[in-house]
N, C-alpha and C positions, 0 to 999 in steps of 0.2 A: 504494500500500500504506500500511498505518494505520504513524505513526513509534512512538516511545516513548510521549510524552506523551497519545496518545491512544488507548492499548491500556485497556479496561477489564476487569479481572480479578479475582477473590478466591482467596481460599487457603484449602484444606482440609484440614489437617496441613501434606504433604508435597507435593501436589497444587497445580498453578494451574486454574482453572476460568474461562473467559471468560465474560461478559457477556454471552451470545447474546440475538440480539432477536425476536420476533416479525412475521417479513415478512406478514404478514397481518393482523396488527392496523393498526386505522382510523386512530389518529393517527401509528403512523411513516411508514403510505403516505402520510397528510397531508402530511408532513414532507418528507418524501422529494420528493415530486410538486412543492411548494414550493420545494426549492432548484435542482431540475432546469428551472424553468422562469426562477430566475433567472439561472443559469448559459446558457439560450438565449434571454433577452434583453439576455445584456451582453457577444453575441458582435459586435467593433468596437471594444466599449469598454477601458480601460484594467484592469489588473489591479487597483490599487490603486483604481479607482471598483466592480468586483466585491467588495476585502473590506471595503469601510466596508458594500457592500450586505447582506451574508450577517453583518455586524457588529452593523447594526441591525436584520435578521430577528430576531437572538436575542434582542435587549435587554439587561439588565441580568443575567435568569436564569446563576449560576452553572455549576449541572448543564447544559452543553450538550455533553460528552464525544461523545455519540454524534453530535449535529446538525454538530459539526467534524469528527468522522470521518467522514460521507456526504458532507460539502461538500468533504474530504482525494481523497477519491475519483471526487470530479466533478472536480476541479482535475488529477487524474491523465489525463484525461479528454480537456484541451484542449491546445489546442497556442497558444502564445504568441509574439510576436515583437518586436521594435524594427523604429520607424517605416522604413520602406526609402528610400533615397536619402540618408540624412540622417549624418553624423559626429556624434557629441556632442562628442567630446572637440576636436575641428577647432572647432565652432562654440562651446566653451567661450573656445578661445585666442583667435579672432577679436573674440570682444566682450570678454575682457579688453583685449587690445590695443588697441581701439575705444576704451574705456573710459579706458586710460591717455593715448592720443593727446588724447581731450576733454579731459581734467587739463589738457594742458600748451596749450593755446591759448588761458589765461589770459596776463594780462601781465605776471606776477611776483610781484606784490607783491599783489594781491588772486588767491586761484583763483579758477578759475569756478567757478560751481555746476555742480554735475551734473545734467544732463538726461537719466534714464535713459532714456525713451523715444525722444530722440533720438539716443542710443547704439545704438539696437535697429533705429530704420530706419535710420543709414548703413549698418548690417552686412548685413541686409533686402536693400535695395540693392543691396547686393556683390555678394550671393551669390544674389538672385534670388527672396528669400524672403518672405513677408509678418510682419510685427510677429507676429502667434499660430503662425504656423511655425514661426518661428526661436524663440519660446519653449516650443512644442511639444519643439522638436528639445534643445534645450538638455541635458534631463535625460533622453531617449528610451530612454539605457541601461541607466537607474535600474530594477532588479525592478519596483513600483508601474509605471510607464509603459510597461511592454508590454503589446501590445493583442492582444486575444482575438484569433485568426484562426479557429480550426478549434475547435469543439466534437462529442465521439462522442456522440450522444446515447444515453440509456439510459432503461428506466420504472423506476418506481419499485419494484418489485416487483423484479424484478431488481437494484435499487440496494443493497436492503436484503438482499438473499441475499449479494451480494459484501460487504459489509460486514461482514457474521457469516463468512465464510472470510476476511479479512481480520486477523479478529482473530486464528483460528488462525494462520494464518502469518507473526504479527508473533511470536506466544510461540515461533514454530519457530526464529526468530534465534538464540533463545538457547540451542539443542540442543547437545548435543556428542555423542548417539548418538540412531539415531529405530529404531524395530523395527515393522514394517508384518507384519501377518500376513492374508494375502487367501483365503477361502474359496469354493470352488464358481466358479470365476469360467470363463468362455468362452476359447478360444484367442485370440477374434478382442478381448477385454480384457486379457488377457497380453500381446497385442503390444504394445497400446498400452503398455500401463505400462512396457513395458521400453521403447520407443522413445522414450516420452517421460525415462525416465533417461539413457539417452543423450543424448537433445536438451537435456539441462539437464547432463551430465558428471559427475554425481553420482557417488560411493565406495560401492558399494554390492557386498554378498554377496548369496547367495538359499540358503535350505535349506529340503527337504520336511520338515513336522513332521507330516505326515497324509497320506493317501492323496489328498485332494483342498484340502489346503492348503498354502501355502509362506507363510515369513516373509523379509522383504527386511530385512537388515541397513544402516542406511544413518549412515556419517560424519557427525557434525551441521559447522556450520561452526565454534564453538569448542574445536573438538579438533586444528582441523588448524593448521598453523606460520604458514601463509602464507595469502594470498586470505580471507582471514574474511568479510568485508562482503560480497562476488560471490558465492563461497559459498554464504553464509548464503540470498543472492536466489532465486540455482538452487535452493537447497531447498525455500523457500517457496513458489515456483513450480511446482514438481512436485505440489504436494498436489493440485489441481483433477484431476489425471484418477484419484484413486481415489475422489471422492466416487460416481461412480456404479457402482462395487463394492456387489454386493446385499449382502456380509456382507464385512467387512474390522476390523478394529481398530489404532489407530497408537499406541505408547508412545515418547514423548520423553524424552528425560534432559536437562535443564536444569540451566544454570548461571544462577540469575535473580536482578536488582537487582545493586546498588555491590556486595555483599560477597559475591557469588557462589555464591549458596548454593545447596544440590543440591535441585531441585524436580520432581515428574515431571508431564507433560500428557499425557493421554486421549484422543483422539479416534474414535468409531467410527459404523457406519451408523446406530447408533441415536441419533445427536448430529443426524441430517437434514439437515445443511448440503448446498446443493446450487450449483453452479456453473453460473448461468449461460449458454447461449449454445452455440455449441458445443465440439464433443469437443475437449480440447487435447489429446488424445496422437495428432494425425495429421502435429504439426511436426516438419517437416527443419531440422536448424542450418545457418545461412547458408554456415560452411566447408564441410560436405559439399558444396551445390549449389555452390560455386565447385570443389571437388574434379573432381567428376561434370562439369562444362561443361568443363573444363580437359583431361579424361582424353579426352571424346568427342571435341574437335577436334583433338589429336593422334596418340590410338591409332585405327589400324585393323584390328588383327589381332586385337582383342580385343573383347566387346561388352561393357558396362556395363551392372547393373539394380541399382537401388534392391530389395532385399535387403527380401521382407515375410514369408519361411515362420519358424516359432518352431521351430529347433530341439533337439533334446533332448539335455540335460547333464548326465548321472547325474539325480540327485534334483533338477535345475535346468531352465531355458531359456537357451536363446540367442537373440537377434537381430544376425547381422552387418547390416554399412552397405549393403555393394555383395556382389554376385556378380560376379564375372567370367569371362565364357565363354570357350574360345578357339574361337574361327570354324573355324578348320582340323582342329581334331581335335574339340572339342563338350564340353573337359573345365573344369570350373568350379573357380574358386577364391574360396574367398572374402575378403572384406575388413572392418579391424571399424578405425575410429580413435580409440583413447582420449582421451577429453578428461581431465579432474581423476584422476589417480592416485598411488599410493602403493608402491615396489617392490612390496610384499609382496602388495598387492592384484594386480599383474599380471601377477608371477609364479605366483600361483594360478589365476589366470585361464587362463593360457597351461599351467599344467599340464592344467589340467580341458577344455578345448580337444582338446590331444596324448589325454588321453585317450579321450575318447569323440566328436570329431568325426574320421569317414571322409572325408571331401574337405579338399583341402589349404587353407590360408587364411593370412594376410596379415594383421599387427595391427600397428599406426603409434600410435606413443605422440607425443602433444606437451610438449617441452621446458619450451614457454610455460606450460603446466597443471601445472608440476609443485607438489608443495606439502609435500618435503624437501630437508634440505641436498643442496648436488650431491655429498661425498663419499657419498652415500648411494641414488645413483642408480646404479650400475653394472646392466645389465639382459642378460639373456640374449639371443646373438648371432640370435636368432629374431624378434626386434623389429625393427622398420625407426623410426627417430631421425626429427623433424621440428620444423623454429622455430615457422612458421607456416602452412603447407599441406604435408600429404606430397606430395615430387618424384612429377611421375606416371612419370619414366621409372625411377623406383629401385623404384617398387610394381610397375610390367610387370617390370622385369630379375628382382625376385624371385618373380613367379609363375611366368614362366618356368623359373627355377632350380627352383620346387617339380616343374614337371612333367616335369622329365628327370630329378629324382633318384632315384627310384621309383618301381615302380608304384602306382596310386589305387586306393583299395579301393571 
């Protein structure tokens, strides 16, 4: 993702307006095609031999804002590493020590000179190394000397599309409230965007303002106490699965620059940013699939399904995590586990739940996500508590408790 430094935007009043570029014009796919193929020719080589390269691709040229942000994004790109087998800081101490022992095998009164090259093969020597090894290894720690291992390649065309969402979601940092209003949209795009809010834990409300629109109220990350930075990620993160919303419009309320001043961002289908690759709203968060493998080798009396129908919440949707059948009698419950919340938020939740969901269900707040003081967490005794995974046998004890306390309508 683009950092500060390289976010390029103007101002319209009250308004930020990014820099978008033309993925179709000739010279940024030049551009573009150019850094991607140095970025797969300097897979092996050292980091710090990549940015003298991409250093002197630019030249002297100041305005290279955008050609460092494409190159920001191929670097996101690769996967990097230090030399394997090798200590740095081991073979720092060794040739110090080498170093100090050659001092003293002067006769006193004259030192000896220093032979550093002869310092480098006793150590060499020692340790099995060759003279350019062991000054490979020396510094191997150093950011500059880790060496390209893995690069994702991408075209250029695609380079230049992530890069224009890029910049939207650098301005989304600095949200403190986001308003998504989606129009006309399919049940089977509903799911996704709710499963992808959950898959990123985001604070968020939903209200019908139309017969076939709803607007998603969504917490930016400098509104909340705690988590800002992660936050802020998850939200930025989220934006790629409304680009393909045929009618949608996003309003941001920013806090933007040192003196925080109140700015708003725009973004809607008629802005054509497009994402990429494919659909990101079909991720599962890593804790559910540890949840779900966890529940399946323990429970027997119960079956587990990844939870895909949307169902309906007054003037809202819903998407729980899991279903859960019970094998003996056929009766379902469901399960939903909040990530990032706010009492207030999950207490409504859980009202509008009680009200207009008929099958019983199971909602597990996590501790870890929270992002109020704790005297300000007290929660209704409907809620099942969790550090880091909901217990599976406290989530079975309390479906079971839902289905002998009543009948299920």
């Amino acid at each position: 993702m683009l950092t500060g430094p390289l976010v390029r935007v103007r101002y319209a009043r009250n308004r930020i307006l990014p820099y978008y570029i033309d993925p179709t014009q000739e010279e940024w796919l030049l551009i573009a095609e150019q850094l991607r193929e140095l970025f797969v020719q300097h897979q092996g080589q050292t980091r710090g031999e990549l940015e003298t390269a991409i250093d002197e691709m630019f030249g002297e040229d100041n305005d290279t804002l955008v050609q460092r942000g494409l190159a920001k994004l191929l670097e996101d790109r690769c996967g990097f590493e230090t030399a394997p087998g090798v200590v740095p800081e081991e073979l720092r101490r060794a040739v110090f020590q080498a170093a100090v022992a050659y001092r003293a095998e002067g006769d006193g009164a004259t030192p000896k000179a220093f032979d550093r090259d002869e310092v480098l093969r006793r150590v060499g020597m020692r340790l099995s190394l060759s003279p350019e090894q062991l000054l490979q290894g020396l510094y191997a720690d150093l950011k500059g000397e880790q060496r390209l291992i893995e690069f994702q390649d991408i075209s250029a065309e695609h380079l230049l599309q992530r890069y224009n969402v890029s910049l939207a979601q650098a301005v989304l940092l600095r949200a403190t409230r986001v308003h998504v209003s989606v129009t006309a949209e399919s049940p089977q795009r509903w799911r996704a965007i709710l499963r992808r809010l959950k898959f990123h834990r985001l604070l968020c409300e939903m209200e019908r303002t139309a017969l076939d629109t709803h607007v998603l109220h969504l917490d930016g990350p400098l509104s909340l106490f705690s988590a800002t930075q992660k936050y802020g990620l998850q939200l930025a993160l989220f934006l790629p699965v409304l680009l393909p919303c045929s009618k949608f419009e996003l309003i941001a309320e920013l806090k933007w620059g040192t003196q925080k001043k109140e700015k708003q961002f725009i973004l809607s289908h008629k802005d054509r940013l497009v994402w990429p690759g494919t659909d990101p709203g079909q991720h599962v968060p890593p804790e559910l699939e540890l949840f779900a493998e966890s529940f399946r080798k323990r429970v027997t009396a119960w079956e587990l399904q990844e939870e895909t129908e949307v169902q309906p919440l007054g003037n809202t949707f819903w998407v729980p995590d899991f279903s859960l059948r019970h094998r003996k009698t056929g009766r379902l419950v469901f399960l939903e586990i909040l990530g990032f919340w706010r009492k207030r938020v999950a207490e409504k939740h859980l009202n509008f739940l009680q009200r207009y969901i008929k099958q019983p269900f199971v909602l597990a707040v996590s501790d870890s996500l929270r992002i109020e003081e704790p005297s300000e967490l007290e929660l209704p005794a409907e809620i099942v508590r969790f550090k880091h995974l909901p217990l599976v046998d406290e989530v079975v004890r309390r479906a079971e408790a839902l289905l002998t306390s009543g009948p299920i309508n």
